[in-house]
C-alpha positions as CSV (number, residue, x, y, z in Angstrom):
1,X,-37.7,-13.7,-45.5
2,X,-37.0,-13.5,-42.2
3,X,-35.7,-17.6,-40.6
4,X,-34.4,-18.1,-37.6
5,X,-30.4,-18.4,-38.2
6,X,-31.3,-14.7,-39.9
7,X,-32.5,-13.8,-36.6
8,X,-29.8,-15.2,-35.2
9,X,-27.5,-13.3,-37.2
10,X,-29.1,-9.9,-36.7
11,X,-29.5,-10.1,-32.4
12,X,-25.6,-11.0,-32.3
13,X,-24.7,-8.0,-34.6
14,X,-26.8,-6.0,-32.5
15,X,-25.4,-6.9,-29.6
16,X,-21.5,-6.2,-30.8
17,X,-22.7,-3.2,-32.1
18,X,-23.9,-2.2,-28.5
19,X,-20.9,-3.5,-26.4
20,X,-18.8,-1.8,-28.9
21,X,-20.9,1.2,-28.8
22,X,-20.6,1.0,-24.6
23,X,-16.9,0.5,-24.7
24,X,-16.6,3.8,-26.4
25,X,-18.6,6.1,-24.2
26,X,-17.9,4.8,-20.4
27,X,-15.0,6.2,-19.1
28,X,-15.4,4.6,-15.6
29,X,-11.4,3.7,-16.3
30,X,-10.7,7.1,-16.6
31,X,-13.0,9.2,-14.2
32,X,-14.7,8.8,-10.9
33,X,-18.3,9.0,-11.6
34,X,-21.6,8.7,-9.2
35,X,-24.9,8.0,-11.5
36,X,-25.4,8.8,-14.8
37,X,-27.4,8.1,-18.0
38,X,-28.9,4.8,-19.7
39,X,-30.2,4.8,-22.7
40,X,-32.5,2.0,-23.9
41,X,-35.1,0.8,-25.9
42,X,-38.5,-2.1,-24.9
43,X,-37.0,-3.9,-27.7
44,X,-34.1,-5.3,-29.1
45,X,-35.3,-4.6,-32.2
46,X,-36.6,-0.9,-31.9
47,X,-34.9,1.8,-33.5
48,X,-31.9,4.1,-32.1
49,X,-34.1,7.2,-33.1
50,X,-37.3,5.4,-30.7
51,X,-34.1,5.0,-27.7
52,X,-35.4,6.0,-24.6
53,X,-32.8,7.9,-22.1
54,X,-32.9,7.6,-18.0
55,X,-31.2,8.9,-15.2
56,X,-29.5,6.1,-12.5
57,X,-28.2,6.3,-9.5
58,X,-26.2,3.0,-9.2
59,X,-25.8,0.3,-11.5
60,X,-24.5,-3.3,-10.6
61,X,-24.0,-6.1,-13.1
62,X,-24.0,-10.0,-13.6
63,X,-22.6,-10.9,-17.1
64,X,-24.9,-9.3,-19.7
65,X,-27.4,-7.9,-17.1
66,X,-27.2,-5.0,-15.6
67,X,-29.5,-3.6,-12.9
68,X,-29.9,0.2,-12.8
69,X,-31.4,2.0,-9.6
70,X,-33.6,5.2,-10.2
71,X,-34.0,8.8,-8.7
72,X,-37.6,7.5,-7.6
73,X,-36.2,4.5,-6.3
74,X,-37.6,2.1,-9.0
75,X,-35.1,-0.4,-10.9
76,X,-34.7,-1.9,-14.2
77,X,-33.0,-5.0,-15.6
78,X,-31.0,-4.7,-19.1
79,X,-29.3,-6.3,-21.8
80,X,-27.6,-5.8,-24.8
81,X,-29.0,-4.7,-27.3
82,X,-32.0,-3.6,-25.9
83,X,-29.6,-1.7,-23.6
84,X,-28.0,0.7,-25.6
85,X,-25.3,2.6,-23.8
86,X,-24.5,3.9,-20.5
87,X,-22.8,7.7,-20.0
88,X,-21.8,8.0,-16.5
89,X,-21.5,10.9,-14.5
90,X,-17.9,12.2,-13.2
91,X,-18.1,12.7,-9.6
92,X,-17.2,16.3,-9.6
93,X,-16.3,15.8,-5.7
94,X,-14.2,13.4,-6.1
95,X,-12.1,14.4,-9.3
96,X,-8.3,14.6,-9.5
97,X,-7.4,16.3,-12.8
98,X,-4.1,17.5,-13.4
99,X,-2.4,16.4,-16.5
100,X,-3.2,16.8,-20.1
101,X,-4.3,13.2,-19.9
102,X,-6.6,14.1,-17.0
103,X,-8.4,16.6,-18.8
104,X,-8.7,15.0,-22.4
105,X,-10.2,12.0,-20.3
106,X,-13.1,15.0,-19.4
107,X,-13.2,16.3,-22.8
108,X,-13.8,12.6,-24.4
109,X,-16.4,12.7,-22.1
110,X,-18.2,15.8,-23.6
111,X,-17.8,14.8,-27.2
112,X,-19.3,11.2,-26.4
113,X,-22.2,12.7,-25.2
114,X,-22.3,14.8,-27.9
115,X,-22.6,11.3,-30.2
116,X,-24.9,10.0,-28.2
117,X,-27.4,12.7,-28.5
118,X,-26.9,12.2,-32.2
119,X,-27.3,8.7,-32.1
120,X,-30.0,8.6,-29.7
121,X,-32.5,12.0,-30.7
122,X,-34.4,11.5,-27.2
123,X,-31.6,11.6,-24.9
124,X,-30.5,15.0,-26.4
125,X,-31.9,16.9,-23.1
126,X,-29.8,14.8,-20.5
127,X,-26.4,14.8,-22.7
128,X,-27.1,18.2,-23.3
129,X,-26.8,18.9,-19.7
130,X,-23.9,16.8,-19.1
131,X,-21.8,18.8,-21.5
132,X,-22.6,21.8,-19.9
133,X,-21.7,21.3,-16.9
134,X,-18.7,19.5,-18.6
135,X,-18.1,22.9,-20.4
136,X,-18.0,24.6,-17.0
137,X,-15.4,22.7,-15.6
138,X,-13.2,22.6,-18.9
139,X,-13.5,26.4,-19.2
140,X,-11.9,26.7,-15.9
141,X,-9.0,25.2,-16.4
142,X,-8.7,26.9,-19.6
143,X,-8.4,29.9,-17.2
144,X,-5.5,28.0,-14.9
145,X,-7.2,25.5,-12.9
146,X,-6.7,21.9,-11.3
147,X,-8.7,20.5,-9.9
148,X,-7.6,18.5,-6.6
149,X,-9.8,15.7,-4.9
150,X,-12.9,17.9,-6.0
151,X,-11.1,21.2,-5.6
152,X,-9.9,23.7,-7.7
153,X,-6.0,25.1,-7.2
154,X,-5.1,28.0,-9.5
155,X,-2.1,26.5,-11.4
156,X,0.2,28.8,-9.5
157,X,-0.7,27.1,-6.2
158,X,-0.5,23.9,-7.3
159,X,3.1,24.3,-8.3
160,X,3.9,25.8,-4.8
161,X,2.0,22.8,-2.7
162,X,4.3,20.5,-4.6
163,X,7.4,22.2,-4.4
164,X,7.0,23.2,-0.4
165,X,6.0,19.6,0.1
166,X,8.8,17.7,-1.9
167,X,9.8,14.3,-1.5
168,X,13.4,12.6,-0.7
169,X,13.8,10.8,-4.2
170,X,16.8,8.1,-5.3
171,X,18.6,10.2,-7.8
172,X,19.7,6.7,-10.5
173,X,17.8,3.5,-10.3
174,X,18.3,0.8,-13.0
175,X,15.8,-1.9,-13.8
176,X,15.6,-4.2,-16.4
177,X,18.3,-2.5,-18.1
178,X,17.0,0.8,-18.3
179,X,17.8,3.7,-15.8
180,X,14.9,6.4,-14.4
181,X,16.6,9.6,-12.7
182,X,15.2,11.1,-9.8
183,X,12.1,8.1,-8.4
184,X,9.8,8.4,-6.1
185,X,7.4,5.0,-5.2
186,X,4.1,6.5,-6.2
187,X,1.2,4.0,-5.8
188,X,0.8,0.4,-5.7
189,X,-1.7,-1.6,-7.7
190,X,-1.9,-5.3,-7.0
191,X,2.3,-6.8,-8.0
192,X,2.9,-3.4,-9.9
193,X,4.4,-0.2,-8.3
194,X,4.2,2.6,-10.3
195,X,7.1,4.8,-10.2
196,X,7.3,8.5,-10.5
197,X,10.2,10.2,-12.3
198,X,11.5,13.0,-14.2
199,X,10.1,11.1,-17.6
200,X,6.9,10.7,-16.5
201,X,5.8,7.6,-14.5
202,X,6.7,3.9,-15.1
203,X,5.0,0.9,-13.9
204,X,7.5,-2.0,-12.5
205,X,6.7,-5.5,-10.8
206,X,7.4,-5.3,-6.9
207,X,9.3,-8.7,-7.5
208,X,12.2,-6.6,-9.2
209,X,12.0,-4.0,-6.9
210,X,12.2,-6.7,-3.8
211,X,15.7,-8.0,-5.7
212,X,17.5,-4.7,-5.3
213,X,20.5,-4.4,-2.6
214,X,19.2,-3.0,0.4
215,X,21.5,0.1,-0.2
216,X,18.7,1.1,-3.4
217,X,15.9,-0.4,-1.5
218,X,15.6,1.2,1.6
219,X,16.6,5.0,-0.3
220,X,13.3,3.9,-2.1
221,X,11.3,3.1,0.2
222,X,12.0,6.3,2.0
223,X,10.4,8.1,-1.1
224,X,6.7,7.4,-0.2
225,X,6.9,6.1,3.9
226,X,3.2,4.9,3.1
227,X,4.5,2.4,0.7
228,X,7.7,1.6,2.9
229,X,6.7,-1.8,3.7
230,X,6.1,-3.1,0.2
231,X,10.0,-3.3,0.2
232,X,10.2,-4.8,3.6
233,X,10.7,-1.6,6.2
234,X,8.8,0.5,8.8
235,X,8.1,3.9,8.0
236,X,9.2,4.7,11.5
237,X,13.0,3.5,10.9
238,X,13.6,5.1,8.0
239,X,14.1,8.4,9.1
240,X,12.3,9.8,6.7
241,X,11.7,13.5,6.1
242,X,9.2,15.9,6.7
243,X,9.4,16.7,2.9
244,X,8.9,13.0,2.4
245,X,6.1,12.2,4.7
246,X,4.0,15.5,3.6
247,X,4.2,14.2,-0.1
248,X,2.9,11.1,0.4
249,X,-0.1,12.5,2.3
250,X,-0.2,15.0,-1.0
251,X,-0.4,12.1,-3.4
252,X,-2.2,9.6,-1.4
253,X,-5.1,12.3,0.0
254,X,-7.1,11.2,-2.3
255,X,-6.6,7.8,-2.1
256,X,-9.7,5.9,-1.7
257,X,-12.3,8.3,-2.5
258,X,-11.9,8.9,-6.4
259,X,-13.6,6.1,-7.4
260,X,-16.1,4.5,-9.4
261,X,-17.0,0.6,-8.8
262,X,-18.9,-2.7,-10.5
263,X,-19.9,-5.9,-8.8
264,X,-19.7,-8.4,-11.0
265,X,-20.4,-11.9,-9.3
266,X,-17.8,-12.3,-6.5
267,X,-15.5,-9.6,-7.9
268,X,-15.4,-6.3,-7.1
269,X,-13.7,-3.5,-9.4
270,X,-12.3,-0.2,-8.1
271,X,-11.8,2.2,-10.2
272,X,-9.6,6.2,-9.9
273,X,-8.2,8.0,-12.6
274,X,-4.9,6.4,-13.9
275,X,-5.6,2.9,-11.8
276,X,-8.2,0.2,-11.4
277,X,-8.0,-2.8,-8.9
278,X,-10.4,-5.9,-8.4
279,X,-10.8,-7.2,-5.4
280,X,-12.8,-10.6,-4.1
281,X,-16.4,-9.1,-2.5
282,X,-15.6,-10.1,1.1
283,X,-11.7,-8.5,0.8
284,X,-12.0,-4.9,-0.1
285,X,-10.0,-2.6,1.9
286,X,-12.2,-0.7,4.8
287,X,-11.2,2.5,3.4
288,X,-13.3,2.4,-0.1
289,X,-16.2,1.1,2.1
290,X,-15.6,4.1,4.8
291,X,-15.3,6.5,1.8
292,X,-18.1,5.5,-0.2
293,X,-21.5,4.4,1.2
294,X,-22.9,3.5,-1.5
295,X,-20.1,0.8,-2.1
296,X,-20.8,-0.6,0.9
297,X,-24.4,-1.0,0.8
298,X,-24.3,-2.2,-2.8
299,X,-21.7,-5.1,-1.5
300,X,-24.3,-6.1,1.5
301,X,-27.2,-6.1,-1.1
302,X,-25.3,-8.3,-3.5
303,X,-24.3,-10.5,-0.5
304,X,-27.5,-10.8,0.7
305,X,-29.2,-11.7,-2.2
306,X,-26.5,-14.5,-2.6
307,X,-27.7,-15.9,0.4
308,X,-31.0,-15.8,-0.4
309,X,-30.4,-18.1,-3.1
């Protein structure tokens, strides 16, 4: 017999069944992606095998709701559990993939959907079709591809970009006790720098790296001149070289336009493969709103329907 703490019970299973279930298959962390598929039911209730599946085009939230944006142009609100999972699209255009990590990131991609069809009998057709095209792509690389902000380099020609565009790096560099050989400043996210080096990459507080002499400093800082004045200088007195300046143009070309975003209240969250930043809606850099549209329209919807409050 069915009382109300029972029915309780069984809505808040559902729904940690479904975040969990949505943690699992969006990779937004990992991938870039424009659009991609909902999958829902009328009911919270209705059965996974009755889970209707939809293409979107955007998608913005506000706590448990989500509003998704059609081909046709029609929208739909959602919530757990009647909202069962979302698989977005990678935004082949605007893909970086290089490393091992990169490309398992698109093959966790393919076997979600492959659950999710599973899971979900009716949206077979549209995970189907993400796979294959995911298949394409993976196949490639299999035959010696990268792929570089939405382009593919043979292997071969990757290897000879980076090494005729090599960067000045500081050879030794202790922090916190432990030392990293051969760093270069690679990318700044919010009060952590990450650092590349021969071991991979490392990602340090730009308070410690603001405490080093100014004879380790300002070496480091002429790694990446884009970064320079993080650790207090001008690229322009540096004396950096050309090696220098045409890697960081390498590494940062794609810069603001691998990205996936969500508006959640007054917080806006940026997403590229390996980094994700938040940002307060009326302080996001010009250049994610330059290179991506439909960021920028999404922030003056959601501003003007705060107004309009």
């Amino acid at each position: 017999m069915s009382t109300p703490f029972t029915s309780f019970l069984r809505r808040a299973t559902l729904v940690m069944a479904t975040l969990l279930t949505s943690a699992s298959l969006c990779h937004a962390v990992d991938i870039p992606s424009k659009g991609g598929i909902v999958v829902f039911t009328t009911t919270d209730s209705e059965s996974d095998k009755f889970a209707m599946a939809n293409e979107y085009v955007s998608m913005e939230s506000f706590g448990m709701t989500s509003t998704f944006k059609f081909a046709n142009g029609q929208t739909r609100q959602m919530q757990p559990p009647a909202l069962r999972v979302v698989v977005p699209y990678p935004d082949y255009a605007a893909l970086t993939l290089v490393t091992d990590t990169d490309w398992q990131s698109l093959e966790k991609i393919a076997q979600d959907a492959d659950a999710a069809a599973v899971k979900y009998p009716k949206s077979a057709p549209l995970m189907q079709a993400l796979k294959a095209t995911l298949a394409t792509a993976l196949q490639k690389h299999q035959q010696g591809y990268v792929v570089i902000s939405g382009g593919w380099l043979s292997k071969e020609d990757y290897a000879k970009k980076v090494t005729d565009t090599k960067a000045d790096y500081v050879e030794k560099l202790v922090l916190s006790g432990k030392m990293y050989k051969n760093v270069r400043l690679s990318a700044v996210n919010g009060d952590l720098v990450k650092l590349m080096h021969d071991s991979g990459f490392a990602n340090v507080p730009l308070a410690d790296l603001k405490k080093l002499p100014d004879d380790q400093r300002k070496p480091l800082a002429k790694t990446n001149p884009r970064l320079a004045s993080i650790l207090g200088y001008k690229a322009a007195d540096l004396g950096s070289s050309a090696g220098s300046i045409a890697a960081a143009a390498v590494v940062n070309s794609g810069a603001y336009n691998t990205l996936s975003y969500s508006i959640v209240g007054d917080q806006v969250t940026i997403t590229r493969v390996g980094s994700t930043e938040t940002f307060a809606i009326d302080k996001v850099p010009a250049e994610y709103l330059s290179n991506n549209p439909d960021l920028a329209q999404a922030i003056k919807d959601h501003l003007a329907k705060q107004k309009a409050k």
